[in-house]
Structures are given as structure tokens and as C-alpha cells.
C-alpha positions as CSV (number, residue, x, y, z in Angstrom):
1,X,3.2,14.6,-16.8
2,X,5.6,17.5,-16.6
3,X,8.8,17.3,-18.0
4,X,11.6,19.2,-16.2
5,X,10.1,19.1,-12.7
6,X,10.4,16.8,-10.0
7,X,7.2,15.8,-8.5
8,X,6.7,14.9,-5.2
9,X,5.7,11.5,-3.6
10,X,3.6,11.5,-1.0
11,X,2.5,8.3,1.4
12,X,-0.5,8.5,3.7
13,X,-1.8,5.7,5.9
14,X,-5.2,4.1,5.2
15,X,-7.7,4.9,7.8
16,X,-11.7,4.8,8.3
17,X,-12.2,8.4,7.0
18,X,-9.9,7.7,3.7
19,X,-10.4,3.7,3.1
20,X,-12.7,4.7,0.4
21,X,-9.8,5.9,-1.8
22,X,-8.2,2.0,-1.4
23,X,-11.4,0.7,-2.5
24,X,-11.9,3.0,-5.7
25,X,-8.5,2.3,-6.2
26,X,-8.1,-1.3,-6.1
27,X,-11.6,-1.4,-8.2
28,X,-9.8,0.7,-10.9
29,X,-6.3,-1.6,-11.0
30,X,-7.8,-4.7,-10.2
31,X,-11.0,-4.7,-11.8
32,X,-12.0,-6.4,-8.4
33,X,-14.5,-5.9,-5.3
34,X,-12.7,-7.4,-2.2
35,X,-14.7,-8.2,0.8
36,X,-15.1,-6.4,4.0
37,X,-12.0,-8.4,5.9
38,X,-9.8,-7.8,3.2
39,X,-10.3,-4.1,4.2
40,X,-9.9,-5.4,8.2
41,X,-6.9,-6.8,7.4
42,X,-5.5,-3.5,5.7
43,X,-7.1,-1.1,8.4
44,X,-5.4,-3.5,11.4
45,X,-1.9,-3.3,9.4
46,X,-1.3,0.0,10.4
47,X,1.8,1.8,8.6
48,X,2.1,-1.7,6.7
49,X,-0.9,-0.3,4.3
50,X,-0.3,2.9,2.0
51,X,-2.0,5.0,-0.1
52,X,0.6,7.0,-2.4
53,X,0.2,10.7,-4.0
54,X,1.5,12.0,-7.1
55,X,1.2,15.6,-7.7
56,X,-1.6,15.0,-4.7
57,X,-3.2,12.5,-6.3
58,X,-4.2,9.4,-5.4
59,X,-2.9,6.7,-8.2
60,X,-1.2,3.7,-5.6
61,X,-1.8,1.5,-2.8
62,X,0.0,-1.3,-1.3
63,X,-2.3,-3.1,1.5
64,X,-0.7,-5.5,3.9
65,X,-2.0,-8.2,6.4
66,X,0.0,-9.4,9.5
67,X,-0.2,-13.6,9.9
68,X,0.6,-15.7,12.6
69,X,2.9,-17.9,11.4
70,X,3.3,-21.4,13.3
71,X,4.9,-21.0,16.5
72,X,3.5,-17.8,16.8
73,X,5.7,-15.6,14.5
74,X,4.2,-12.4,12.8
75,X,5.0,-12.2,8.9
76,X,3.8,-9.2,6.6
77,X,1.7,-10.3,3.6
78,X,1.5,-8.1,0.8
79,X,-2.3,-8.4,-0.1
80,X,-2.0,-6.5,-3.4
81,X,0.5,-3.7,-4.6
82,X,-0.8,-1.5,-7.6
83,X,-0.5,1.5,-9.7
84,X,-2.8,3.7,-11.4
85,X,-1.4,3.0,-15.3
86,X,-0.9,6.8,-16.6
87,X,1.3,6.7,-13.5
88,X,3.4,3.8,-13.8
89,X,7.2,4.0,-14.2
90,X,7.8,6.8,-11.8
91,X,9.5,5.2,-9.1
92,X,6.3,5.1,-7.0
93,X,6.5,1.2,-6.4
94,X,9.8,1.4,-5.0
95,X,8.9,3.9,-2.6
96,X,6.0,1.7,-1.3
97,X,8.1,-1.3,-1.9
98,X,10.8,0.6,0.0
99,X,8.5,1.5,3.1
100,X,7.3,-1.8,3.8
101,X,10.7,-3.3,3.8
102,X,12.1,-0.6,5.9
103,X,9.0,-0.9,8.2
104,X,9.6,-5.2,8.5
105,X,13.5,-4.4,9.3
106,X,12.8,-2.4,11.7
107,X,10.2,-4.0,13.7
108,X,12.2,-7.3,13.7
109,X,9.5,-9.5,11.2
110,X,11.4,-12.8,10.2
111,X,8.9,-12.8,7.3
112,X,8.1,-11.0,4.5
């Protein structure tokens, strides 16, 4: 890391030409393979499911699901939420952290 410097944070959405970069990252936190509808589910979230850039590099992801909730309300599910470790302590889980809830206020969701 640089001292001195501010380094940019950068969010991108997931989507079919970059979904690979969730799944080596989620392999590399978690230790984990999910299944193919976990990666529906994130893919079908839309903006709810971010990858984030530090210094252009790929080291965070949160990944979101939308559920029907009896009586037919949507809530936002936070599948997972992780961080590369050299990379940890930035400020880059608020920032996803941030987006989501920003995201869920705005489009009305009674459930988070």
C-alpha cells in the first residue's frame, strides 16, 4: 500500500463477461465453490451485486439475491460480503455496505 496517497475505489456490476472475477474471488475468501444458482441469483440482482477495485484491482465482492417474502414483498439478501485480506481495513466494506443500502432506500425494499 502507498502511504500518502489516496487510492481510488472503484464499483463495477457483475455481469456474464466479468462473473469469473466473483467466482475466483469468493474461491479465494471463502475457500468455497458455490453452485451455478448462487451465481443466477447474483447475475438477476442487478446493481444489488458488486465487484469492488482498489488501485484497479479486483480484491471485493458483495453478491445479493432478491426473495419474495410472504405476501409478495421483495427483500435484499446479502449472499456473502468479502474482502481480499492484504486489502482489508480500507474502507472498502463500507462502500459496498453503503451501496446496497442506498440502493434498498431508494427502491422502497421493506427488507434488508
Amino acid at each position: 500500500m502507498v502511504v500518502g496517497r489516496e487510492v481510488a475505489i472503484s464499483l463495477d456490476g457483475v455481469r456474464d463477461k466479468n462473473v469469473m472475477l466473483l467466482k475466483k474471488l469468493n474461491t479465494a475468501i471463502f475457500l468455497v465453490c458455490y453452485n451455478k444458482k448462487y451465481y443466477a441469483d447474483a447475475l438477476a440482482s442487478d446493481e444489488f451485486t458488486k465487484l469492488a477495485y482498489y488501485s484497479d484491482i479486483c480484491v471485493e465482492s458483495i453478491a445479493c439475491r432478491m426473495e419474495k417474502k410472504e405476501g409478495g414483498a421483495i427483500c435484499v439478501y446479502i449472499m456473502a460480503l468479502g474482502v481480499l485480506a492484504p486489502y482489508r481495513g480500507l474502507g472498502i466494506v463500507t462502500k459496498l455496505l453503503n451501496h446496497v443500502l442506498k440502493l434498498y432506500l431508494k427502491q422502497h425494499i421493506p427488507e434488508i
